[in-house]
C-alpha positions as CSV (number, residue, x, y, z in Angstrom):
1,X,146.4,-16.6,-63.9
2,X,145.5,-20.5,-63.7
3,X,146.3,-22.6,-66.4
4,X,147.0,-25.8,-67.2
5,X,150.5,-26.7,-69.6
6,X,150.7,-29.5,-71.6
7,X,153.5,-30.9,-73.1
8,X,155.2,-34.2,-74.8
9,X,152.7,-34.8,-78.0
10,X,154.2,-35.4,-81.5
11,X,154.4,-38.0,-84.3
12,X,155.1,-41.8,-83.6
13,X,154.8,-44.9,-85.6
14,X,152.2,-47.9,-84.5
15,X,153.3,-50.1,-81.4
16,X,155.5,-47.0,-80.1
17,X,155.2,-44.6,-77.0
18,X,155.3,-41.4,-75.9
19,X,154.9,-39.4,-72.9
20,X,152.4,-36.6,-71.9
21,X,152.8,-34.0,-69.1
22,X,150.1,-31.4,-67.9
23,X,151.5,-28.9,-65.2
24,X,149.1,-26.6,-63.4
25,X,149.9,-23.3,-62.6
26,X,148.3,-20.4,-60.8
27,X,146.8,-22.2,-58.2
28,X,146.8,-25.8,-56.6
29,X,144.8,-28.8,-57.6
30,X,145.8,-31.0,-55.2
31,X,142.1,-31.8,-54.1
32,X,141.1,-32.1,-57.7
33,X,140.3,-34.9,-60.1
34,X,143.1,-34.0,-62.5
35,X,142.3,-36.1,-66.0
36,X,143.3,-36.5,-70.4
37,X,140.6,-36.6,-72.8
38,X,141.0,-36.7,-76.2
39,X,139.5,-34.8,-79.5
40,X,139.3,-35.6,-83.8
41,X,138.3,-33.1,-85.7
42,X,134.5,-33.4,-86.1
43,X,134.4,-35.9,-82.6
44,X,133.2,-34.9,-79.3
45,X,135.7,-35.1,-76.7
46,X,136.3,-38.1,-75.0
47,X,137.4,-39.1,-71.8
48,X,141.0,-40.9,-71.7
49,X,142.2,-41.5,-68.1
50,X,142.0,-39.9,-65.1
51,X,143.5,-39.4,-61.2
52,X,141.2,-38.8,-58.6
53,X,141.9,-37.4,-55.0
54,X,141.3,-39.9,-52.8
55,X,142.0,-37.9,-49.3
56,X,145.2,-36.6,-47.8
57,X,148.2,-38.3,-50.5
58,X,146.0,-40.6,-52.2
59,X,145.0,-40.8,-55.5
60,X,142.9,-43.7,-57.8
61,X,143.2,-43.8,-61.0
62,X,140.3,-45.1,-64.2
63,X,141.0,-45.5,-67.9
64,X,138.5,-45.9,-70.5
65,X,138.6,-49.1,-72.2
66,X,140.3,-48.0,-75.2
67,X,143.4,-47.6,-73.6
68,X,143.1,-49.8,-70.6
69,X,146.7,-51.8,-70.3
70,X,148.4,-50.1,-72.7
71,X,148.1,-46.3,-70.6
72,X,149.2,-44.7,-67.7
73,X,148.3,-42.0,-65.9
74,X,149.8,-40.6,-62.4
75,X,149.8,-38.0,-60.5
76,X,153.3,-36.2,-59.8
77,X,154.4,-32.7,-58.4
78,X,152.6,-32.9,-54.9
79,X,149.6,-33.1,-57.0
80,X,149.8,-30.5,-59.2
81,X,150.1,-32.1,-62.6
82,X,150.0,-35.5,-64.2
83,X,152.0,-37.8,-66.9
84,X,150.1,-40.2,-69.3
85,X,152.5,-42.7,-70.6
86,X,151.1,-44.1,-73.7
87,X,152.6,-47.5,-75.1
88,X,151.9,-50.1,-78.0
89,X,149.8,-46.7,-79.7
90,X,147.4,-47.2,-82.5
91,X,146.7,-45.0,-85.9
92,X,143.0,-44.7,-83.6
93,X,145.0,-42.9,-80.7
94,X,146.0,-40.2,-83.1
95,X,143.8,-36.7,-81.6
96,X,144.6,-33.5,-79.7
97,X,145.0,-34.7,-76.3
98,X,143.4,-32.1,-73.7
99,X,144.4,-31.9,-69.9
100,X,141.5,-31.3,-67.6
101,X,140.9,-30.4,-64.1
102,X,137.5,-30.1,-61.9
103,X,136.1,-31.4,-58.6
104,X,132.5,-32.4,-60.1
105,X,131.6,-35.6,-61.1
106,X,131.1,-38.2,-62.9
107,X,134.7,-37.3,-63.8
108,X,134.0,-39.3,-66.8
109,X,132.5,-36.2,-68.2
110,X,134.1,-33.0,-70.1
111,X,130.9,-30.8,-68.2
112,X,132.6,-31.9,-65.1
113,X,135.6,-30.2,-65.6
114,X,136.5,-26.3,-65.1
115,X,139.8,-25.7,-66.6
116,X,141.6,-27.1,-69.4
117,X,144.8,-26.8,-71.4
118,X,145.4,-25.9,-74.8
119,X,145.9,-29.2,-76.2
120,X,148.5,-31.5,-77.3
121,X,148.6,-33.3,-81.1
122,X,149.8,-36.6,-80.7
123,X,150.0,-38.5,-84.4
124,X,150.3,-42.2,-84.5
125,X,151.3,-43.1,-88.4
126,X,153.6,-44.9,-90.6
C-alpha cells in the first residue's frame, strides 16, 4: 500500500517554529517532485514549497512567496520523504498542511500531484 506519513504539526505562538516530516512508504519517489501545500477550511489548497528531482542526487527546491526566507524544505531519506522547517510563523500560516507527491507539472499545482497524506494541523496563536 503507498502512502505518504506526515508528522510534526501542532500549536505554536507567532515568531516560533516547528518542524514537518512526510515519509513515503510502499514505493519509492525518488524521481518524484515531492512537495507541502497548505488548506483553511473553506480555501482551496495552496502550494507551500516544494523539491524537485533534478537527475541522479539532485534536487531544487521553490517556495511560494508567502513563506520565502522564513521556510525550508529538503529532501532526506535517499529521497523518499521531506522536512519543512518553518520559522518566525504567522497566525496566517495556521492550516492543515498536506504532503504531496507526482511527476507532472507545473508542480506548482495540486492536479499535478497523485498521492497525498492525510494532513497535518499546524496552529500559530497566542
Amino acid at each position: 500500500q503507498v502512502e505518504l506519513v506526515e508528522s510534526g504539526g501542532g500549536m505554536v505562538q507567532p515568531g516560533g517554529s516547528l518542524r514537518l516530516s512526510c515519509v513515503a512508504k510502499g514505493r519509492t519517489f525518488s524521481t518524484y517532485a515531492m512537495a507541502w501545500f497548505r488548506q483553511v477550511v473553506g480555501q482551496e489548497r495552496e502550494f507551500v514549497a516544494a523539491s524537485t528531482w533534478g537527475g541522479r542526487t539532485t534536487y531544487y527546491t521553490y517556495y511560494s512567496d508567502s513563506v520565502k526566507g522564513r521556510f525550508t524544505i529538503s529532501r532526506t531519506n535517499t529521497g523518499n520523504a521531506i522536512d519543512l522547517e518553518m520559522h518566525s510563523l504567522k497566525s496566517e500560516d495556521t492550516a492543515v498542511y498536506y504532503c504531496g507527491a507526482g511527476i507532472k507539472r507545473p508542480f506548482e499545482v495540486v492536479s499535478s500531484y497523485d498521492y497525498w497524506g492525510q494532513g497535518t494541523q499546524v496552529t500559530v496563536s497566542s
